[in-house]
N, C-alpha and C positions, 0 to 999 in steps of 0.2 A: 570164174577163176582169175587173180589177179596174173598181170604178167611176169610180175617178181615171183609168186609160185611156180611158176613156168621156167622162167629162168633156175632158178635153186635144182629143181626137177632134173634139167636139163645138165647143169654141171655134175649132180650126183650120178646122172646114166652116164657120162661120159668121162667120171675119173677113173674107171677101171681099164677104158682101151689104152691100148701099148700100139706103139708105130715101129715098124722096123725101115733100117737105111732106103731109101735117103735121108729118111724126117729124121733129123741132127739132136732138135731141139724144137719140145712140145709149148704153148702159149696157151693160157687159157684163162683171160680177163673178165670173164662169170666169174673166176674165183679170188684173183690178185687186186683186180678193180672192181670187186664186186660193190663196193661207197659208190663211186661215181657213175656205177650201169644203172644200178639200181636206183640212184635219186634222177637219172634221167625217164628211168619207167614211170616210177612215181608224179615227177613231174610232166612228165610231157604223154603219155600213155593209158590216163582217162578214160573212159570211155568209148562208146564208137567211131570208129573212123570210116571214111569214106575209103579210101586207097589207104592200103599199106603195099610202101618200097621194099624190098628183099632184094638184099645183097649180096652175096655168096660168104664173106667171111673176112677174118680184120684181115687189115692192111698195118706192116709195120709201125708205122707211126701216125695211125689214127686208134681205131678201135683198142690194139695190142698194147698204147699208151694211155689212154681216157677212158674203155670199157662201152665205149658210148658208137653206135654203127658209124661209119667214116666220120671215126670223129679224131679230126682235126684240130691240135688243141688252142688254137686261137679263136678257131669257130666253138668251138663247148663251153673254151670261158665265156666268151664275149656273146656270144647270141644265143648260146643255148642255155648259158648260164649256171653250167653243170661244172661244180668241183668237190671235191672226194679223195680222201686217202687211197693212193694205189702203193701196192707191194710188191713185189719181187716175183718174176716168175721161178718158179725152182733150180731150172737150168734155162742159162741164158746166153749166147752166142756172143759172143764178145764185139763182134760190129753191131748185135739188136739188141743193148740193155734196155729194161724197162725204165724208163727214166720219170711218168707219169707225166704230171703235167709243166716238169721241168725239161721236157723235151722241146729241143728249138725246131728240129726236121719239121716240116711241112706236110701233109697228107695232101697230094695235089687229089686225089679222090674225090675227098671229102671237103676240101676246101672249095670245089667245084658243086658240089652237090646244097650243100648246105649254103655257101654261097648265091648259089638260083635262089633256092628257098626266100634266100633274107632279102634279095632281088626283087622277086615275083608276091610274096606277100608283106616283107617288111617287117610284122612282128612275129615270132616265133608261137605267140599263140592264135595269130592268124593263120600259121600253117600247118599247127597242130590241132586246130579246131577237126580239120576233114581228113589229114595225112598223117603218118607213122611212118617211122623208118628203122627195119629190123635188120639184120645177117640170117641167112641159114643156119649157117655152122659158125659157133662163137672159138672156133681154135684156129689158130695159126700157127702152120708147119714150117720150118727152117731148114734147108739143108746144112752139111757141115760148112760149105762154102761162105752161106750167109743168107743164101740167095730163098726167095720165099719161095713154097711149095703149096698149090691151090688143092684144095681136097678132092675135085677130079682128075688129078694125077694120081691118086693114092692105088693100090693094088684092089683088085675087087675086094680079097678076105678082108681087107680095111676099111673097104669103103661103107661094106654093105651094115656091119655094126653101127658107126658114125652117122648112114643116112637114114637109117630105122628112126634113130633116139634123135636126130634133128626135125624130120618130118614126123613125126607125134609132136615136137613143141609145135612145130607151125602148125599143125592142124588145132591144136588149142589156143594158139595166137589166135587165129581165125575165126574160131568159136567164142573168145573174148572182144575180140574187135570187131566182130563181122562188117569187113570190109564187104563192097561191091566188086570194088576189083583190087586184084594183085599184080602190082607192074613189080617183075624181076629187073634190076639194074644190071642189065649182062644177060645173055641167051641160058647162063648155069639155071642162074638163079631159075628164072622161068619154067624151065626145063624140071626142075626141082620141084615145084609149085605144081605145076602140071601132073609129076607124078604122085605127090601125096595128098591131090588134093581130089582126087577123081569126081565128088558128088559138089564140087563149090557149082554153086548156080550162077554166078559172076563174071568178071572177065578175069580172065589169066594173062598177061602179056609181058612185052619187053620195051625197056630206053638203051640206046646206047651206055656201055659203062665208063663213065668218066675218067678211065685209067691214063696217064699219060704216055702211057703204050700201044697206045689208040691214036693214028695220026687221024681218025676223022675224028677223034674226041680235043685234038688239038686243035680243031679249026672250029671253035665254036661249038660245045659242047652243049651248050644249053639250049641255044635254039635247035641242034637236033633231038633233044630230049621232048623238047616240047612238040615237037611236028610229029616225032611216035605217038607222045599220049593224044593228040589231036585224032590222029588214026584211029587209036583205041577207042572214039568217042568218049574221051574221059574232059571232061570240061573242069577246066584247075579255078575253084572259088573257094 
């Protein structure tokens, strides 16, 4: 199964859920950036991978502008090489327009992740040779204020539809990729993985998440990402 099948899947199970207060305002770049997610599957999403990253879900001005997991639009033109018509989400928060890749905001997330990457192997299909890098849940909730809402705040009745129809994709991500291991970027992530994945024979673990919410992600963020996977016995080639 490709993972653009997987993706299309996954937006169709997931346009029928409704959110109530606080989620203001729903995001969902499977379907508005679906050119630019999809020519990153295409291109970069091949084959086996050794490790696939899981993220918990977009970040305002990476994924939620580009379609592409922290993707940061300076890092997707320029290194990932990915661009695509993006569209409108239906309702949009007047401080979070969709701006696509005319958005200037930064994604220090994904500017940090994708960064390491172009660091640590240099060419994008050096690092996509053995690594992938997905979201759990491809939506981003907004309160009315502006402010983002992660899908583990969500109320149980909410959460439990949204984690069904996301863990089925990643169980088929994984039976597409079959990865060895799964490093969650974030304890969610992990967490997540751990439960839908019950029979992976692999390793399951976590990296610190890049957020700059994170003062120990503020002090060097990459060499503690890298002293986790080291832990994990994950050897980065």
């Amino acid at each position: 199964m490709s993972l653009v099948t997987i993706s299309r899947a996954l937006c169709k199970a997931l346009s029928d859920l409704r959110f109530a207060a606080p989620v203001a305002y729903l995001y969902n770049p499977l379907d508005y950036a679906r050119a630019p997610h999809e020519a990153y599957l295409n291109m970069w999403g091949k084959g086996p991978k050794r490790v696939l990253f899981l993220g918990m879900n977009p970040g305002p001005f990476g994924m939620a502008q580009t379609g592409v997991p922290f993707g940061d639009v300076r890092m997707v033109q320029d290194w990932l090489r990915i661009e695509g018509k993006v569209g409108r989400a239906p309702h949009e928060h007047p401080k979070r327009p969709v701006l696509g890749f005319s958005c200037a905001r930064s994604e220090v997330s994904g500017s940090r992740l994708w960064g390491w990457a172009k660091d640590r192997f240099g060419r994008p299909e050096d690092f996509f040779r053995n690594h992938f890098v997905a979201n759990y849940c491809p939506l981003a909730f907004v309160e009315a204020s502006g402010r983002n809402l992660t899908p583990d705040k969500l109320p149980a009745r909410e959460r439990a539809p949204l984690f069904d129809a996301c863990d089925e994709a990643l169980r088929r991500i994984v039976e597409t990729l079959r990865p060895e291991f799964v490093v969650g970027v974030g304890a969610f992530a992990m967490e997540r993985a751990k439960t839908s994945l019950p029979d992976f024979e692999g390793v399951i673990g976590s990296i610190l998440h890049p957020s700059p919410a994170s003062p120990k992600a503020n002090r060097g963020w990459a060499k503690h990402a890298e002293a986790e996977l080291a832990t994990l016995g994950l050897r980065l080639d």
